[in-house]
KERONU-240558 format. One line per 10 residues: number of its first residue (from 1); their letters; for each residue x, y, z of N, C-alpha, C. Coordinates in nm, 3 decimals. Layout:
N
NUM) a) X Y Z X Y Z X Y Z ~ ...
This chain:
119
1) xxxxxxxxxx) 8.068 9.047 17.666 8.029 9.181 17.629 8.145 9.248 17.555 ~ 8.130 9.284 17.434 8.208 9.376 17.399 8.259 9.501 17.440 ~ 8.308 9.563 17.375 8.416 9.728 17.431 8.447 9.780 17.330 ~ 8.392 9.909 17.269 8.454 9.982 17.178 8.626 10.009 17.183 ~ 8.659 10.032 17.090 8.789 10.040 17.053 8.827 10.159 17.018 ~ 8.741 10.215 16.886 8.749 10.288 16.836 8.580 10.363 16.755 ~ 8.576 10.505 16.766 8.486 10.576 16.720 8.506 10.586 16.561 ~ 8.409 10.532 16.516 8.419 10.552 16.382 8.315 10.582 16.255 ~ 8.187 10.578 16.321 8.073 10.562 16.279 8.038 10.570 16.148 ~ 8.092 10.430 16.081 8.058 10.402 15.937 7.876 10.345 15.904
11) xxxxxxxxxx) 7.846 10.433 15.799 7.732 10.427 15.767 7.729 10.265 15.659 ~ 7.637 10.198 15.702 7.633 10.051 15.644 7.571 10.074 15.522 ~ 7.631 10.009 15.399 7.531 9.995 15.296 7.519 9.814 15.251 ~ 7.412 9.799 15.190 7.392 9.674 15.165 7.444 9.620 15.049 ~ 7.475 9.498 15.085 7.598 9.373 15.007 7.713 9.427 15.006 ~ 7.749 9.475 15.138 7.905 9.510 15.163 7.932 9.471 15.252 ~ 8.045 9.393 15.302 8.055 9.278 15.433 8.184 9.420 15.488 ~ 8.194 9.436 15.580 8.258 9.560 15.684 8.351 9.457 15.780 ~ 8.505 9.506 15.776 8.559 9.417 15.885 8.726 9.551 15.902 ~ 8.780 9.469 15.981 8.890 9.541 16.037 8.993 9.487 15.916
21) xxxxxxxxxx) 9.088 9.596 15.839 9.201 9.493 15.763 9.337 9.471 15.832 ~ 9.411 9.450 15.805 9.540 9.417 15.874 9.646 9.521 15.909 ~ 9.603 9.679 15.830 9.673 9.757 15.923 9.572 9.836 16.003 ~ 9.476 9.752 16.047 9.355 9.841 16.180 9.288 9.928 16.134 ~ 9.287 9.949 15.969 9.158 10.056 15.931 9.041 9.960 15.882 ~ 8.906 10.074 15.888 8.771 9.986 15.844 8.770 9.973 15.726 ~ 8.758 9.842 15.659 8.778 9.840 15.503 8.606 9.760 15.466 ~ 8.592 9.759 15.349 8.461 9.645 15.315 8.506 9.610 15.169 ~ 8.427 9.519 15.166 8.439 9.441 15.011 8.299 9.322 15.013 ~ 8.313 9.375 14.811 8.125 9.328 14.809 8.089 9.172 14.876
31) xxxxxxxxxx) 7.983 9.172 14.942 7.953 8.976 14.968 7.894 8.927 14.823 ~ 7.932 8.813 14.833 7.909 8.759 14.710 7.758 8.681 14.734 ~ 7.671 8.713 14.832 7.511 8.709 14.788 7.448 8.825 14.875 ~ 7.517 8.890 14.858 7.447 9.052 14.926 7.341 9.117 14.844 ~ 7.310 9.032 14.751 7.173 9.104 14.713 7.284 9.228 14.623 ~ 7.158 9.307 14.518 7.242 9.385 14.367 7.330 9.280 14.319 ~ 7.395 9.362 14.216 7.484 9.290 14.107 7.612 9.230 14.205 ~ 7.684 9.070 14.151 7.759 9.026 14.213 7.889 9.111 14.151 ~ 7.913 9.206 14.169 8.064 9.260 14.105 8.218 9.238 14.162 ~ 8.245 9.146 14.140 8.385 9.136 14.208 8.489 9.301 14.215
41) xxxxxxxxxx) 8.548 9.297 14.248 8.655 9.420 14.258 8.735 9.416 14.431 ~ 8.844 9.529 14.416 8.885 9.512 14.545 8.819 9.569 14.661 ~ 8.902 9.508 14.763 8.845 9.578 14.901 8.842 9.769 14.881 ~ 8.787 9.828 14.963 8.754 9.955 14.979 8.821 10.001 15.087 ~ 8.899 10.077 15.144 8.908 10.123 15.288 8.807 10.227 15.325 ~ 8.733 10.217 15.406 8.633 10.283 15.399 8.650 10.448 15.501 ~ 8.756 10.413 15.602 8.792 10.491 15.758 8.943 10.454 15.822 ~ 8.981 10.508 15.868 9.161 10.529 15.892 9.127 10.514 16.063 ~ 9.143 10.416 16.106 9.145 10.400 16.259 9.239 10.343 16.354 ~ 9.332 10.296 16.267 9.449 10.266 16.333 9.459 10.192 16.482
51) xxxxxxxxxx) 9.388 10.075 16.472 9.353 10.026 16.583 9.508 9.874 16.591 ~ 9.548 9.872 16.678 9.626 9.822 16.719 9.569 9.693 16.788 ~ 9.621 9.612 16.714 9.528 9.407 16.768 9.633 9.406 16.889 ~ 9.551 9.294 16.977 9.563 9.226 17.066 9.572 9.066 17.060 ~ 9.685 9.019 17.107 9.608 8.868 17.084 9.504 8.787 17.180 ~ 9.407 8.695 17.124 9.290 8.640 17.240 9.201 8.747 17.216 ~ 9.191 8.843 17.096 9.051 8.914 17.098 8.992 8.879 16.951 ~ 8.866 8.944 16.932 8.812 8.976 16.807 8.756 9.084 16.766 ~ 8.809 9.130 16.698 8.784 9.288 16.645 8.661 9.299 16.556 ~ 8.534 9.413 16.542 8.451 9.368 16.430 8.398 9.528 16.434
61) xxxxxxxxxx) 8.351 9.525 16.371 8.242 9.623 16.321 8.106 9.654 16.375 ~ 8.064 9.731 16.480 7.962 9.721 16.604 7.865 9.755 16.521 ~ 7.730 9.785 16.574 7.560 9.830 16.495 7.612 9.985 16.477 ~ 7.677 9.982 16.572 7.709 10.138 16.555 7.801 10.217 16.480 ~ 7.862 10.107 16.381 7.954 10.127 16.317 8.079 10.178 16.320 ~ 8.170 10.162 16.490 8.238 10.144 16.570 8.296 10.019 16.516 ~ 8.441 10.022 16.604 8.544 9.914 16.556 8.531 9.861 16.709 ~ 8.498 9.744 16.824 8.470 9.702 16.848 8.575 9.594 16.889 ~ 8.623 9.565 17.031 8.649 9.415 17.060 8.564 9.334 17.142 ~ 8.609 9.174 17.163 8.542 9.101 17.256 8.663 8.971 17.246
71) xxxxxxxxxx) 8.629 8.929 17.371 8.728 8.799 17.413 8.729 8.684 17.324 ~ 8.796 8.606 17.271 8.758 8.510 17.167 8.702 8.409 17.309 ~ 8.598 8.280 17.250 8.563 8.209 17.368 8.731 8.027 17.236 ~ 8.744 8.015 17.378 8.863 7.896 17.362 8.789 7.818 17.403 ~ 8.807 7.664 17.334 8.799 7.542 17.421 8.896 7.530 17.490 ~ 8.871 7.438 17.576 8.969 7.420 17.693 9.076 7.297 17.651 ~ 9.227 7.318 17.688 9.285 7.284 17.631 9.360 7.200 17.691 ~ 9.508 7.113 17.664 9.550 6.987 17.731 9.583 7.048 17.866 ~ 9.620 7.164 17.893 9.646 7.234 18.022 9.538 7.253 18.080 ~ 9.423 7.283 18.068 9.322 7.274 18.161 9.291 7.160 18.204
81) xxxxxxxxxx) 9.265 7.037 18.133 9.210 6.938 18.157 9.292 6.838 18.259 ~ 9.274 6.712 18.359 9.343 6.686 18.430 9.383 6.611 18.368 ~ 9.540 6.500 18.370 9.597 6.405 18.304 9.474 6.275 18.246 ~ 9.460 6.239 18.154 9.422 6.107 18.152 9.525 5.981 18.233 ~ 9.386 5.932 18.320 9.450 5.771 18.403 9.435 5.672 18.279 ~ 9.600 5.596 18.320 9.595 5.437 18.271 9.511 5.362 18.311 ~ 9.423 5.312 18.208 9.328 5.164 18.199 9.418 5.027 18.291 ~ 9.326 4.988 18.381 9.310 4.921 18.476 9.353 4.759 18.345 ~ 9.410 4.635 18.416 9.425 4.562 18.305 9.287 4.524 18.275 ~ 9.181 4.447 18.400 9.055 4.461 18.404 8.961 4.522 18.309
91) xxxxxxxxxx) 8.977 4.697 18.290 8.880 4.761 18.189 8.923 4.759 18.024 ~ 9.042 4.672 18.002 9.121 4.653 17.893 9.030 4.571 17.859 ~ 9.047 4.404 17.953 8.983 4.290 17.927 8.836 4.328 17.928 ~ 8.793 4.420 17.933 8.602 4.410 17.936 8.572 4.526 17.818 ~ 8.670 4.580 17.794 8.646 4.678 17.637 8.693 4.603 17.554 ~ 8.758 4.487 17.544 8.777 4.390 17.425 8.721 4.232 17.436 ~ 8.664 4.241 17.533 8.509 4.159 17.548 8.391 4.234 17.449 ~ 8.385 4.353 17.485 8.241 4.413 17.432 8.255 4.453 17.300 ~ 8.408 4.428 17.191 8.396 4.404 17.076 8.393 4.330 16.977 ~ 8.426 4.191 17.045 8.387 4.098 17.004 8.242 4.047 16.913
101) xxxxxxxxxx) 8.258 4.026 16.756 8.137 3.978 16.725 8.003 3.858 16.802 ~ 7.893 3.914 16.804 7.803 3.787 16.857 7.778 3.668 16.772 ~ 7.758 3.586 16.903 7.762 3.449 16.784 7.631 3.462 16.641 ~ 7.674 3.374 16.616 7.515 3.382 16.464 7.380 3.224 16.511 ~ 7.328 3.319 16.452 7.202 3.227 16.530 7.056 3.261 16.596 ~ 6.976 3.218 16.663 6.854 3.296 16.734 6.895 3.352 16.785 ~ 6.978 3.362 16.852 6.995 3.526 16.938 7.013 3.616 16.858 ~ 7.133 3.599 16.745 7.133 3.769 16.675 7.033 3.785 16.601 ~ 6.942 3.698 16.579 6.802 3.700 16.511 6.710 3.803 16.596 ~ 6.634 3.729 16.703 6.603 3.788 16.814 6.631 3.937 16.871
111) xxxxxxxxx) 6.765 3.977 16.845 6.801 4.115 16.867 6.822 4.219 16.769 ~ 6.794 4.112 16.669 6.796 4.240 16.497 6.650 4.290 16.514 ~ 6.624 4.437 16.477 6.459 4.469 16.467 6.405 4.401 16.337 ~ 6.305 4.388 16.350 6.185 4.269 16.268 6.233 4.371 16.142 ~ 6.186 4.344 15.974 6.240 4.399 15.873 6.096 4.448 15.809 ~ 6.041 4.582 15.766 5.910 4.605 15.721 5.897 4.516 15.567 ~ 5.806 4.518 15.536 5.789 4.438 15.396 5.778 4.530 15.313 ~ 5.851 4.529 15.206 5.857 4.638 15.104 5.748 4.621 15.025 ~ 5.678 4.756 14.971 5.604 4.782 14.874 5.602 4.798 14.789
């Protein structure tokens, strides 16, 4: 669940992508398939909010046109996970058994699927 940050209530217009810039005010700049003319030009600052980042969040632009955080989601990382165990000599010898090519002959015949006849 998100958490407002900041009150800001920017009115949305269309083919303008809305995000936080790097000194914490609401800025936008055109999307390049937002529908109207593709016009390149610079970003816009749109609102002065002075929002101060956190790290481990994500800042965005709410429905409500509020500046907005939420938790980033992480995969879990070599510290969460428990050590990987050393291979047994046993599961060595039976994972380089099972790569071994099969012989040639009726059996790999037998285990190939039948081939449709082309049209």
């Amino acid at each position: 669940m998100a958490t407002k940050v900041a009150k800001t209530g920017v009115k949305r217009e269309k083919g303008w992508l809305y995000y936080l810039d790097k000194k914490g005010h609401v800025s936008r700049a055109r999307m390049a398939r937002g529908g109207g003319k593709p016009a390149r030009g610079k970003p816009q600052q749109v609102t002065k909010a002075g929002v101060k980042r956190e790290d481990g969040f994500l800042y965005f632009i709410d429905r409500d046109g509020d500046v907005a955080r939420t938790k980033m989601a992480r995969r879990g990382g070599a510290s969460r996970r428990a050590p990987a165990r050393r291979r047994t000599a046993r599961a060595r010898v039976r994972k380089s058994a099972a790569r071994k090519p099969a012989r040639r002959g009726r059996a790999r015949a037998a285990r190939r699927p039948a081939r449709r006849a082309r049209r």
